[in-house]
C-alpha positions as CSV (number, residue, x, y, z in Angstrom):
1,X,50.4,-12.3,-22.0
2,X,49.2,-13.7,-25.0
3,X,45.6,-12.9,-26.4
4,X,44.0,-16.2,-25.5
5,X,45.5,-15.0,-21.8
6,X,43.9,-11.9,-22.6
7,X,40.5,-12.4,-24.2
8,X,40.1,-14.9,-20.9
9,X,41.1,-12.5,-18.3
10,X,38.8,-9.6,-19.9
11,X,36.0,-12.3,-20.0
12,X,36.5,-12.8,-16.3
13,X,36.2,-9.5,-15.6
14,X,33.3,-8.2,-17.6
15,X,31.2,-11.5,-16.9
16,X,31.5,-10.3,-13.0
17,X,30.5,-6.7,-13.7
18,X,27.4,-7.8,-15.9
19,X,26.3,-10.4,-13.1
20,X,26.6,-7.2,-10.8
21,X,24.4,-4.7,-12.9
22,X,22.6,-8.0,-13.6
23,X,21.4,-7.7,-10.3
24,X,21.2,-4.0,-9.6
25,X,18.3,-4.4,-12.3
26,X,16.8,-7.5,-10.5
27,X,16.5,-5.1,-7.0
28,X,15.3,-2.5,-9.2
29,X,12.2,-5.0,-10.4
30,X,12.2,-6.1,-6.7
31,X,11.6,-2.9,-4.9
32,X,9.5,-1.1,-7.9
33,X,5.5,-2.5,-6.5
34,X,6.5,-0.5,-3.6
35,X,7.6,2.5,-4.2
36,X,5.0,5.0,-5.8
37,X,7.1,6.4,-9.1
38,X,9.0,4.3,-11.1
39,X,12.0,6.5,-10.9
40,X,12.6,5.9,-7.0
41,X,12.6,1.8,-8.1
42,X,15.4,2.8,-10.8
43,X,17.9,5.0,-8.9
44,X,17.5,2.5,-5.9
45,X,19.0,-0.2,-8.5
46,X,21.2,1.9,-10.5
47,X,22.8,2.9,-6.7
48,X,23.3,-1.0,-5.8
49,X,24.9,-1.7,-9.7
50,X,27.3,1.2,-9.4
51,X,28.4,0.8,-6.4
52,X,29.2,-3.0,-6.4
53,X,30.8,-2.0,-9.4
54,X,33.4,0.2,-7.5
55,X,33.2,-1.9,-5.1
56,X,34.9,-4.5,-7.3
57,X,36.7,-2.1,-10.1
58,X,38.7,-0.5,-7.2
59,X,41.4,-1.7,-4.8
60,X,42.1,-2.7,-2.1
61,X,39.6,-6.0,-2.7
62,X,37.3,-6.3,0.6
63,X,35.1,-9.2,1.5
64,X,32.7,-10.4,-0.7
65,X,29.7,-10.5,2.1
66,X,30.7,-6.9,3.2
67,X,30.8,-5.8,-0.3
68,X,27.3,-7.0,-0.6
69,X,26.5,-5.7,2.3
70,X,27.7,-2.3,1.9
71,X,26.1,-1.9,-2.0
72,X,22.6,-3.3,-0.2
73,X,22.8,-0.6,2.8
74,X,23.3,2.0,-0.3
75,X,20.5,0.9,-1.7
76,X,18.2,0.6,1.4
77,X,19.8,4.5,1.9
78,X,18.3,5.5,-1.4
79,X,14.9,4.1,-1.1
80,X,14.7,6.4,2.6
81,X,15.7,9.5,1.2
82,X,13.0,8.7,-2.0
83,X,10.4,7.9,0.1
84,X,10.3,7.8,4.0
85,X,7.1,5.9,4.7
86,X,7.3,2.6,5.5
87,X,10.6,2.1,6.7
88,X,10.0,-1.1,8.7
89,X,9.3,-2.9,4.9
90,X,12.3,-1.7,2.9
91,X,14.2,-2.9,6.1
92,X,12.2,-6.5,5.2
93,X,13.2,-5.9,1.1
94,X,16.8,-5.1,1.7
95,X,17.3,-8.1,4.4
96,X,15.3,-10.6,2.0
97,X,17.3,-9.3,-1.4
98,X,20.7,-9.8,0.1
99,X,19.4,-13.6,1.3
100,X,17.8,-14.3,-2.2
101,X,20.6,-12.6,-4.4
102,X,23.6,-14.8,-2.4
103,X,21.5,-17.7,-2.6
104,X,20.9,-17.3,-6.3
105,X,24.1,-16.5,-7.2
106,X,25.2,-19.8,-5.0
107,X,23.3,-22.2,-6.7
108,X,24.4,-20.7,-10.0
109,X,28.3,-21.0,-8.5
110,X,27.3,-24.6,-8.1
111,X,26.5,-24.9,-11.6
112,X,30.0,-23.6,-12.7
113,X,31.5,-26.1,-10.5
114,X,30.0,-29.1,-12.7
115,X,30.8,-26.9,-16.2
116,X,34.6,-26.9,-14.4
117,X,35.2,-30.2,-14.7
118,X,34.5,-30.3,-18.7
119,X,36.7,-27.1,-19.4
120,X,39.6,-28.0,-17.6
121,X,40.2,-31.0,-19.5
122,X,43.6,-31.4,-20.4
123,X,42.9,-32.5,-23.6
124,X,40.7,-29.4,-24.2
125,X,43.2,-26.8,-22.4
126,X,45.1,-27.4,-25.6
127,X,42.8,-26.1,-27.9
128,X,43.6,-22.3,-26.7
129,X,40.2,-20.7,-28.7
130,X,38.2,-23.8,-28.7
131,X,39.0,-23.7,-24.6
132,X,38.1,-19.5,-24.1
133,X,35.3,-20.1,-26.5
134,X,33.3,-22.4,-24.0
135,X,34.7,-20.7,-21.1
136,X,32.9,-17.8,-22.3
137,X,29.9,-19.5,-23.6
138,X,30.3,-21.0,-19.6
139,X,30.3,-18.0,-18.3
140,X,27.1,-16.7,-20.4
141,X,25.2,-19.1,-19.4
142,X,26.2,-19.0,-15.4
143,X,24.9,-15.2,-16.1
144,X,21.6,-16.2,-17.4
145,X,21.1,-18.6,-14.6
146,X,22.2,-16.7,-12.0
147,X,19.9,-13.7,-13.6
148,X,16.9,-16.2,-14.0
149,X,16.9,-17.8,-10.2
150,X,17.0,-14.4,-8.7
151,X,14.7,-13.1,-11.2
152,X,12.5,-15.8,-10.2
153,X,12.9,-15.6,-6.6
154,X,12.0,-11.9,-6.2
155,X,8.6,-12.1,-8.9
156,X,7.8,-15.3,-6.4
157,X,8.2,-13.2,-3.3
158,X,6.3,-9.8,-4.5
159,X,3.8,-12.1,-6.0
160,X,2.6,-13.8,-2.6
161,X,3.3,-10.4,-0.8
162,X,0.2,-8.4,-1.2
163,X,0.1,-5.8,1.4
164,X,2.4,-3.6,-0.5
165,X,0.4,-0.6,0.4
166,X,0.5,-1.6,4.0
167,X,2.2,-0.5,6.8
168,X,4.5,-3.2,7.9
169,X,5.1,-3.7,12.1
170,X,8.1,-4.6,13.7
171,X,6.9,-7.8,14.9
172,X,5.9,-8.8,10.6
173,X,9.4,-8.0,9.7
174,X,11.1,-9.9,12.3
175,X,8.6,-12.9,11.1
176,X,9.8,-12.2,7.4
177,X,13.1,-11.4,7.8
178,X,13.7,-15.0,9.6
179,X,13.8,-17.2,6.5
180,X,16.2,-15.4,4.9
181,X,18.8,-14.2,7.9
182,X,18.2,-17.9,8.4
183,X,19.4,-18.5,4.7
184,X,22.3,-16.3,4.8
185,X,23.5,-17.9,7.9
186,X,23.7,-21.5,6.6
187,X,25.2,-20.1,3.6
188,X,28.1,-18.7,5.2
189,X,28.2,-22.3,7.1
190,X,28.4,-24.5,4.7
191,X,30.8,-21.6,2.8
192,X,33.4,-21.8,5.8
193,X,33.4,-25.7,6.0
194,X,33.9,-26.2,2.0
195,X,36.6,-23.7,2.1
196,X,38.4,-25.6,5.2
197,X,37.6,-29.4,3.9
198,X,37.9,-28.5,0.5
199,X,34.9,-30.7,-0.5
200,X,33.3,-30.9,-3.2
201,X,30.7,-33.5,-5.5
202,X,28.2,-34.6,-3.0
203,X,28.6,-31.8,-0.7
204,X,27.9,-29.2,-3.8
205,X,25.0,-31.0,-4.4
206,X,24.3,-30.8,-0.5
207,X,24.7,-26.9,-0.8
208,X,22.6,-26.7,-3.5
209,X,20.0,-28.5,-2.0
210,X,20.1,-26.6,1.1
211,X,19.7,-22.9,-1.1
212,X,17.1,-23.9,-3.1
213,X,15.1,-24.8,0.2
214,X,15.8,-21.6,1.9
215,X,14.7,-19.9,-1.1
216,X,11.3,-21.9,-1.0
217,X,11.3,-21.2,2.8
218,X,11.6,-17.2,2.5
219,X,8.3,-18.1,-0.1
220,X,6.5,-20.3,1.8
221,X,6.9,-17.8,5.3
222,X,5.4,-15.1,3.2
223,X,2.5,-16.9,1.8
224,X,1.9,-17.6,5.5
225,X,1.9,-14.6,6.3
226,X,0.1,-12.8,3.6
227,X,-2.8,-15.5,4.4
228,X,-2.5,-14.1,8.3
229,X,-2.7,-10.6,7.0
230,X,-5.6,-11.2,4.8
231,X,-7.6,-12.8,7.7
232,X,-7.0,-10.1,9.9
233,X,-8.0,-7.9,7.4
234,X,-11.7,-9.2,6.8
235,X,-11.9,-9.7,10.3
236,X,-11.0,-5.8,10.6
237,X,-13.1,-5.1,7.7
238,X,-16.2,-7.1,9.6
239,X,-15.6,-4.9,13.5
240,X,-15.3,-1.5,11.2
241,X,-18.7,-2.7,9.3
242,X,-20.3,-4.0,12.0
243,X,-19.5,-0.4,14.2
244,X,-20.9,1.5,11.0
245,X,-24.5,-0.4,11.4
246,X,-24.1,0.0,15.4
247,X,-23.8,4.3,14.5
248,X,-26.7,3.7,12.4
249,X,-28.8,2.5,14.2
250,X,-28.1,5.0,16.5
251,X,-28.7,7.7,14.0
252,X,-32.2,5.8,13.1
253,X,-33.3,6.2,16.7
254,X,-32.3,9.7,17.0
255,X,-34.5,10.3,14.0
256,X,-37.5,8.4,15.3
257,X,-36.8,10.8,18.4
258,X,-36.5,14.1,16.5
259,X,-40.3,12.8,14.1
260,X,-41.5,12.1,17.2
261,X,-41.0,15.4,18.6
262,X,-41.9,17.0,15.6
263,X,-45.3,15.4,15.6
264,X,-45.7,16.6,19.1
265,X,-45.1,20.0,17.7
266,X,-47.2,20.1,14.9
267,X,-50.1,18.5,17.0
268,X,-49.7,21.3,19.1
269,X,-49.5,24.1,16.4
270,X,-53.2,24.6,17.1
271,X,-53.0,25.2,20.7
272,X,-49.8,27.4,20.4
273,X,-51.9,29.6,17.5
274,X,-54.8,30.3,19.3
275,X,-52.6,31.2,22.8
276,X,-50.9,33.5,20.3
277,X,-54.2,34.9,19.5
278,X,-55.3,34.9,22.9
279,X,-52.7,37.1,23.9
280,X,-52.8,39.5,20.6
281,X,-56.5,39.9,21.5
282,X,-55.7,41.4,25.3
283,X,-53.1,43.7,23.9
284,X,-49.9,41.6,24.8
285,X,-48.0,41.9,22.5
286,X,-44.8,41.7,24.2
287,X,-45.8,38.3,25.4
288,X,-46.6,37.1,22.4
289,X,-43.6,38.1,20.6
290,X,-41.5,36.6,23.3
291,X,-44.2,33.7,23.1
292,X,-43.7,33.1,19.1
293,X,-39.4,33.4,19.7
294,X,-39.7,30.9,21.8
295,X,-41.9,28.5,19.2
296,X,-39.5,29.4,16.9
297,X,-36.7,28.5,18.6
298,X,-38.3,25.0,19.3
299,X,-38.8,24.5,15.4
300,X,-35.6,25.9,14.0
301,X,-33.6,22.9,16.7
302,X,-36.2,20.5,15.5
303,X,-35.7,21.1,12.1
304,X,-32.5,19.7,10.3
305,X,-29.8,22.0,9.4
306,X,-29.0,19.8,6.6
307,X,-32.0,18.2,4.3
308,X,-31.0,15.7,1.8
309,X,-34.4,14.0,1.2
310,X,-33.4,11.1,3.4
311,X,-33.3,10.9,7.2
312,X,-30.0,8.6,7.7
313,X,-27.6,11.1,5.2
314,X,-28.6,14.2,7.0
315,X,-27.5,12.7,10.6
316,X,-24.8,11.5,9.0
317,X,-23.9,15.3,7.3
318,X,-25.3,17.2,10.2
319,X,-23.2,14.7,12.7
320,X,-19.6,15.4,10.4
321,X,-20.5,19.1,9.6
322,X,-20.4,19.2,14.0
323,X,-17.5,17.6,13.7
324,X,-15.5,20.2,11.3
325,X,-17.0,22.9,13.3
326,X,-15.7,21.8,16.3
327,X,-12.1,21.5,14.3
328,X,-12.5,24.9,12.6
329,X,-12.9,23.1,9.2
330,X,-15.2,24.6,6.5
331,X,-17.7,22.4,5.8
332,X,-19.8,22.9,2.3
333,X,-23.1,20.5,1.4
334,X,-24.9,20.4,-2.1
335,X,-25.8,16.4,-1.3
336,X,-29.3,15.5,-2.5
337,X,-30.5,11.8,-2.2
338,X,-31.9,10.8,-5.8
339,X,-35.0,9.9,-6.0
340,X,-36.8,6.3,-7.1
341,X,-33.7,4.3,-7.3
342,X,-32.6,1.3,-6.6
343,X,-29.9,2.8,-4.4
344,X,-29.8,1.5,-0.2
345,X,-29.2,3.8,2.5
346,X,-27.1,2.1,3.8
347,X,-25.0,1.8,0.9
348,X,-24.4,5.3,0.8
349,X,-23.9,5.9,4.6
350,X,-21.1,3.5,3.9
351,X,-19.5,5.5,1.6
352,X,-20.1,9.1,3.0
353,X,-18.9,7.6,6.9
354,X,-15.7,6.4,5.4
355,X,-14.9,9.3,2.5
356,X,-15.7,12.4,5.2
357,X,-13.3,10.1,8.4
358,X,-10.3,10.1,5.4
359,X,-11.1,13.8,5.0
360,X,-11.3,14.6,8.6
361,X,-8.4,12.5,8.8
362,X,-6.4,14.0,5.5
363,X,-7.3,17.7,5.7
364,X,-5.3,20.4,6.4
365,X,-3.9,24.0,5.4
366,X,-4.3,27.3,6.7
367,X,-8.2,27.4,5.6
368,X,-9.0,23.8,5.9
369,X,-12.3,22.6,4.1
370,X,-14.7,19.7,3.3
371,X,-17.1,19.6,0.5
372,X,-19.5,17.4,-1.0
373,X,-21.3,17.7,-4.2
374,X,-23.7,15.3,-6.0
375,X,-25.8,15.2,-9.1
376,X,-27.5,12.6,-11.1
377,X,-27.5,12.5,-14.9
378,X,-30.2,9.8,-16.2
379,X,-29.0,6.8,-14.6
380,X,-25.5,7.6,-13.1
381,X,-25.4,9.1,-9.6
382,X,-22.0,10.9,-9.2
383,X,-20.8,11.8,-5.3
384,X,-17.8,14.1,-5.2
385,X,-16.2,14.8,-2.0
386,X,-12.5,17.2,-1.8
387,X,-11.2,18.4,1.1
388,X,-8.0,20.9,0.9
389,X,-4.5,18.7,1.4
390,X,-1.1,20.4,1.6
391,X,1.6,17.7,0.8
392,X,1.3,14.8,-2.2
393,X,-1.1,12.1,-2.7
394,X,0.4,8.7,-3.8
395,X,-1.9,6.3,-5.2
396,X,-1.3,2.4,-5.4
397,X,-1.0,1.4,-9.7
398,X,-3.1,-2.2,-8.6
399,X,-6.5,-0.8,-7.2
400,X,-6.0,2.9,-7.2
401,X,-6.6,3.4,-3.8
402,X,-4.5,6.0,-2.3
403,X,-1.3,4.5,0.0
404,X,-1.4,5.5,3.7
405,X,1.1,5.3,6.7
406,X,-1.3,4.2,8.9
407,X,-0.3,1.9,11.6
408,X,-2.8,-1.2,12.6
409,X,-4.6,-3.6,11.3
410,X,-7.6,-1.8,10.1
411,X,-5.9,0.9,7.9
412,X,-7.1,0.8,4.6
413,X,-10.4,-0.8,5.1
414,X,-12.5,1.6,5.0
415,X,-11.5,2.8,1.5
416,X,-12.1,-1.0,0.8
417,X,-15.7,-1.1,1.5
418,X,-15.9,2.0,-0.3
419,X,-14.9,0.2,-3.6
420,X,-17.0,-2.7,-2.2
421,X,-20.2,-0.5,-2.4
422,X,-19.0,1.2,-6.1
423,X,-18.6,-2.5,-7.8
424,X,-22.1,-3.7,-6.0
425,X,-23.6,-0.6,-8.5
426,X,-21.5,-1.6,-11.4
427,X,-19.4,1.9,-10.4
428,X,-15.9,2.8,-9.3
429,X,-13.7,5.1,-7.1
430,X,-10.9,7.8,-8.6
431,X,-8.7,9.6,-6.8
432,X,-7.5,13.0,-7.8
433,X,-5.1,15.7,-6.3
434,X,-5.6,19.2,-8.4
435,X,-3.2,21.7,-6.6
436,X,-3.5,21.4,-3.0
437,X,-7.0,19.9,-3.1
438,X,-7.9,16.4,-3.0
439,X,-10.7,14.9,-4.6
440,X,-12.1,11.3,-4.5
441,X,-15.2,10.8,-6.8
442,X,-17.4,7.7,-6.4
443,X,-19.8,6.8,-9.4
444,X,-23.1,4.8,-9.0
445,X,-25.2,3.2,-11.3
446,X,-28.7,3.5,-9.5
447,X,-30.8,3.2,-12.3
């Protein structure tokens, strides 16, 4: 073999390694929005490279779709064991990078073709270096293509698919996964008919057509569907809202009730004093101590357990601190309502109805516990709310909102109107997780 034979054969063989960590790095960029941790995103595209690799580097040669097919499975193995939520999506990224990465790499096969018929001139095949030179120049370029189309294709894909953080259903991955089984289908079509007929000009063009439109096709169904999701989402967001003012309400007309009764109370103070007296003055005593338990006993269930200087938080705290009572749950209050602000009610029933439902939801350990603390410093109003959580909290990089596992349609939303109601007072949410403890602090400007 002479080195012109050599240099061509090594060029061959490297060019088809790069092209297959080329697109171990393209899943890794792929899968990385939706996987908390960077790492999990890298070692789920390190897997795919180095195993296509071996794949290829060792014999006995196996089919090209298996091969593919095996290194993807690997991959989709390696995002389970990293992170087992969600399995129904990385079922969806796995399906739609196979699709995308064989119709990438088909179009860019395409390209070659047209290249082919420059480098196999006969009158260049006998200019030995001149000849490797453009092969390899060829070959360079068919990289960079094939690299840019699927690099492309998967930015497209995770830039119209915005429910990363949500859990997908089986019915949303069979309507995602279509396009692209779809795509791989007609690929191996058209593959099986060239190979047969052995044609070639108009029919590559054909093919290249027909990959390029199953490409736009997996974007176009998941535009589609992210505008579904989104409109199910407001309209989940509007029910949720909407049963929040219903409980309201609710609450208002218990407290109209419990003034009410206390008015009755206090306009019968007098007449309860002087029966008091009454019985004091005839020398029973006994009566009148079981007479004043009584009174007291009336009072102490009219009076709040909870005071917070306003009527709709401490139905809302006295209703929640039932509630983790009821669960053996610790519940600790030091939640004042500031005073002469510009801050709604409502606004902040919001916010503590959906913070203490995620902690009641969330909490958990062998002395489980909710507390609440606020304070006001000049015109910022800081609530803090941590409840104790035994396990890790993963928040999402793009609105730092924590992810969930929640199945349905209304998961999510009501840490949504939570942010909603921080940006309305120029304010924001954080999560934090200290230990097994986590904390979510929400920041109002109310001055």
């Amino acid at each position: 073999m002479n080195p012109v034979e050599l240099c061509w054969n090594i060029t061959s063989y490297v060019s088809i390694i790069v092209q297959l960590i080329v697109a171990g790095i393209c899943l890794g960029i792929f899968v990385s929005p939706y996987m908390p941790g960077g790492s999990k995103a890298v070692k789920a595209g390190a897997v795919y490279g180095v195993v296509m690799t071996v794949l290829y580097i060792m014999p006995p040669r196996i089919d090209n779709i298996l091969a593919y097919l095996i290194g993807t499975s690997a991959a989709f193995a390696v995002m389970c064991a990293e992170d087992r939520r969600n399995i129904n999506q990385k079922v969806f990224l796995s399906v739609t990078f196979f699709s995308l990465r064989w119709l990438s790499a088909s179009m860019a096969g395409i390209m070659d073709r047209f290249f082919d018929v420059v480098l196999f001139n006969p009158g260049l095949a006998a200019r030995a270096w001149l000849h490797y030179g453009l092969y390899a120049a060829v070959r360079i370029l068919s990289i960079l293509f094939s690299f840019l189309l699927l690099l492309l294709s998967v930015k497209a894909v995770n830039r119209a698919y915005e429910s990363k953080d949500r859990y997908m259903e089986r019915r949303e991955l069979v309507m995602l996964s279509v396009p692209s089984l779809s795509g791989i289908a007609g690929y191996a079509v058209f593959h099986f008919y060239q190979i047969k007929s052995e044609t070639t000009g108009f029919y590559d063009a054909l093919c290249f057509l027909y990959y390029l439109v199953s490409v736009m096709a997996v974007l176009v169904i998941t535009i589609i569907f992210q505008n579904w999701k989104t409109s199910q989402e407001e309209q989940s967001g509007h029910e949720l809202l909407e049963s929040q003012i219903n409980t309201i309400k609710t609450h208002i007309r218990e407290i109209e009730k419990l003034y009410g009764d206390i008015r009755s109370l206090r306009h019968d103070m007098g007449n309860h004093i002087q029966m008091i007296e009454r019985l004091m003055e005839t020398g029973n005593s006994a009566e009148a101590s079981a007479y004043l338990g009584r009174l007291k006993k009336e009072w102490k269930e009219l009076t709040p357990e909870i005071r917070t200087g306003n009527p709709v938080t401490d139905m809302i705290l006295l209703e929640k601190k039932k509630e983790a009572g009821m669960r053996g749950i610790r519940f600790e209050c030091d939640f004042r309502y500031p005073e002469n602000t510009k801050l709604d009610a409502f606004d902040v029933s919001v916010i503590l109805y959906n913070a203490l439902n995620n902690c009641m939801e969330s909490v958990n350990g062998e002395k489980p516990y909710i507390r609440i603390q606020a304070f006001r410093k000049n015109s910022i109003f800081m609530l803090i709310i941590s409840n104790s959580f035994e396990g890790r909290l993963f928040t999402n990089p793009a609105d730092g909102l924590p992810y969930t596992t929640k199945k349905g349609s209304g998961h999510g939303i009501g840490l949504k109107n939570m942010l909603r109601v921080a940006k309305k007072y120029m304010g924001d949410l954080s999560f934090e997780q200290n230990g097994n403890e986590v904390m979510v602090g929400i920041m109002l400007q109310v001055a």
